[in-house]
C-alpha positions as CSV (number, residue, x, y, z in Angstrom):
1,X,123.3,143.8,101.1
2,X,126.0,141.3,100.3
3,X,126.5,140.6,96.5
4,X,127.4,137.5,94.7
5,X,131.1,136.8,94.7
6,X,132.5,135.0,91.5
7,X,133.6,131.0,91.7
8,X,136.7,131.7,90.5
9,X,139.3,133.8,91.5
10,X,140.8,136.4,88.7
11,X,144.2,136.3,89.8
12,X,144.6,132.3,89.1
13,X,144.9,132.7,85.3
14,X,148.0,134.2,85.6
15,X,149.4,131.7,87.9
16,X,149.0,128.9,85.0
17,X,152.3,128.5,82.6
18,X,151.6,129.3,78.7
19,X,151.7,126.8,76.0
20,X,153.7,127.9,73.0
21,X,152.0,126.2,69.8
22,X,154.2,124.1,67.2
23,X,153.0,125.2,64.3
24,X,155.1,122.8,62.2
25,X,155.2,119.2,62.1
26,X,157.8,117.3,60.1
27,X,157.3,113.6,59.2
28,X,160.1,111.9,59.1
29,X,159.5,108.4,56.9
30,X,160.2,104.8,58.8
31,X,163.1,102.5,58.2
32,X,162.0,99.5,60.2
33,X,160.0,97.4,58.2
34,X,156.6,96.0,59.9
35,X,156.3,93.2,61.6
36,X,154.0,91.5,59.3
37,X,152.0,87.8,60.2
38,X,152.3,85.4,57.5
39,X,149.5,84.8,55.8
40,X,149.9,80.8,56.7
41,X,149.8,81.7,60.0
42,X,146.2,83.4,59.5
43,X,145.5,80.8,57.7
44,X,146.5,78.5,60.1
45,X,144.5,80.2,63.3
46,X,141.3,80.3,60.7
47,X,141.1,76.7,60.8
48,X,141.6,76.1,63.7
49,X,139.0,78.4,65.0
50,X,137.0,77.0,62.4
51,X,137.6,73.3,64.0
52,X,137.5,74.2,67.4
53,X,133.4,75.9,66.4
54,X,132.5,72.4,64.8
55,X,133.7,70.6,67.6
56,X,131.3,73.0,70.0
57,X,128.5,72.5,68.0
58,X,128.9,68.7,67.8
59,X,129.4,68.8,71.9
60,X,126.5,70.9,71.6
61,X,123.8,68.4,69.9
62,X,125.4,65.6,71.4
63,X,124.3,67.3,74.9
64,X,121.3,67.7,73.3
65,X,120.6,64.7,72.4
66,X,121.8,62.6,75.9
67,X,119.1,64.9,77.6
68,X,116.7,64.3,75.3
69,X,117.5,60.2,75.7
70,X,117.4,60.8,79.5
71,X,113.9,62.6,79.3
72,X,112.4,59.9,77.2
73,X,113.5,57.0,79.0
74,X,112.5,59.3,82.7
75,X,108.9,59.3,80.3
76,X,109.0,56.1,79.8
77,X,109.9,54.8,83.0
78,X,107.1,56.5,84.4
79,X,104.3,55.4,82.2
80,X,105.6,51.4,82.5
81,X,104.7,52.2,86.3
82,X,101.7,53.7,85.6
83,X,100.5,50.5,83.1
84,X,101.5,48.7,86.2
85,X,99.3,50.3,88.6
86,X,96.2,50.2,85.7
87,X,97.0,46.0,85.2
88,X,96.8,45.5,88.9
89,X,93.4,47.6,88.9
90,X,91.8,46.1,86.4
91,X,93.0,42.5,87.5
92,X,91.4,43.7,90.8
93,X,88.4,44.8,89.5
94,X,87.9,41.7,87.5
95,X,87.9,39.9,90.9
96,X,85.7,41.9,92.4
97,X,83.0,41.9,89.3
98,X,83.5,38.2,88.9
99,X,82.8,37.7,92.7
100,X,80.0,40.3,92.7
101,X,78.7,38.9,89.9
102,X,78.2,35.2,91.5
103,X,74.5,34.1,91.9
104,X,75.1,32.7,95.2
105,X,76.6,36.2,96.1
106,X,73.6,37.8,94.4
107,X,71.2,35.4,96.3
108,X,72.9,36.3,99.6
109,X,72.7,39.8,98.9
110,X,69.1,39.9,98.1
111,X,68.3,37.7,100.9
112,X,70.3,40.6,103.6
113,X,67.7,42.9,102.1
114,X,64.8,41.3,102.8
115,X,64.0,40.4,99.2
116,X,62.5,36.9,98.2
117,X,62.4,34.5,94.5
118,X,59.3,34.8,92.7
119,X,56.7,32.4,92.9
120,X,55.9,32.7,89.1
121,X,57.1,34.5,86.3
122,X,55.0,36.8,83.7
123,X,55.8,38.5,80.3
124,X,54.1,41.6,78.8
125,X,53.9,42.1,74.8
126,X,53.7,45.7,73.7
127,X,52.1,46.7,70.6
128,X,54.4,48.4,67.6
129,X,55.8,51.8,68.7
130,X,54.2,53.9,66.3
131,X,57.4,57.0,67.0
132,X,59.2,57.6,63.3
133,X,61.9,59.3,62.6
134,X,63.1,60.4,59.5
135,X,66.1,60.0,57.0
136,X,68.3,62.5,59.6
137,X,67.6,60.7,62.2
138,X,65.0,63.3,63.9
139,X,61.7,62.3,65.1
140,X,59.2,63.1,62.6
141,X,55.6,64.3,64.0
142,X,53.5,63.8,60.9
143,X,54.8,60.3,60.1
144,X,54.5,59.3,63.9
145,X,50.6,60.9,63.6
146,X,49.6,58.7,60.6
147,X,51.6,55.7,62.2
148,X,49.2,56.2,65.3
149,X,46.2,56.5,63.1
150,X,47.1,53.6,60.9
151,X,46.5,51.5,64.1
């Protein structure tokens, strides 16, 4: 049976170069000042940074508010046309009822179907309508019962 054979091979180690550790470190102190940046300068750069947001929100709700112009007038636009449409309608319709309406249409009409004036005209009188209701507004049976009785 063959047997596992190892990744790595054991004579590579030796083939690598050995690090010698520094155990010491020495500091040696700077002559050369630092380049510092004034503080005007910061100052300065904070402004401006500070201008340049303003101006971006400004931009910003000035967008905001041309699209919201735009929208409303697009709204508006669209509901003059539709008051438009609804004027012509109703002028139409007003026609039509008026003309509909006519008794010499309303003659014609009933003539087409056959239908003729009466020769005499009748009226019928009903008595009291002896249905109550009470102070709700709901019909009340025991006040209708002694209404009919009362008859």
């Amino acid at each position: 049976m063959a047997t596992a054979a190892r990744a790595y091979r054991y004579d590579a180690a030796s083939a690598q170069p050995r690090r010698e550790r520094n155990t010491q470190v020495r500091v040696v102190p700077g002559t050369r000042q630092a380049d510092a940046v004034s503080p005007l300068f910061v100052t300065v750069v904070k402004a401006a940074f500070a201008v340049l947001m303003v101006f971006a929100v400004v931009a910003c709700v000035r967008v905001w508010f041309t699209a919201a112009t735009v929208n409303t007038l697009l709204e508006s636009q669209v509901t003059s046309s539709q008051v438009d449409q609804i004027r012509s309608s109703s002028e139409s319709l007003q026609v039509q009822k008026s003309v509909l309406a006519s008794p010499s249409h309303v003659k014609e009409r009933a003539s087409q179907l056959g239908l003729v004036e009466a020769s005499s005209v009748e009226s019928v009188t009903l008595d009291t309508d002896v249905v109550t209701y009470d102070g709700q507004g709901n019909l009340s049976l025991s006040a209708s019962l002694s209404a009919a009785a009362g008859i």
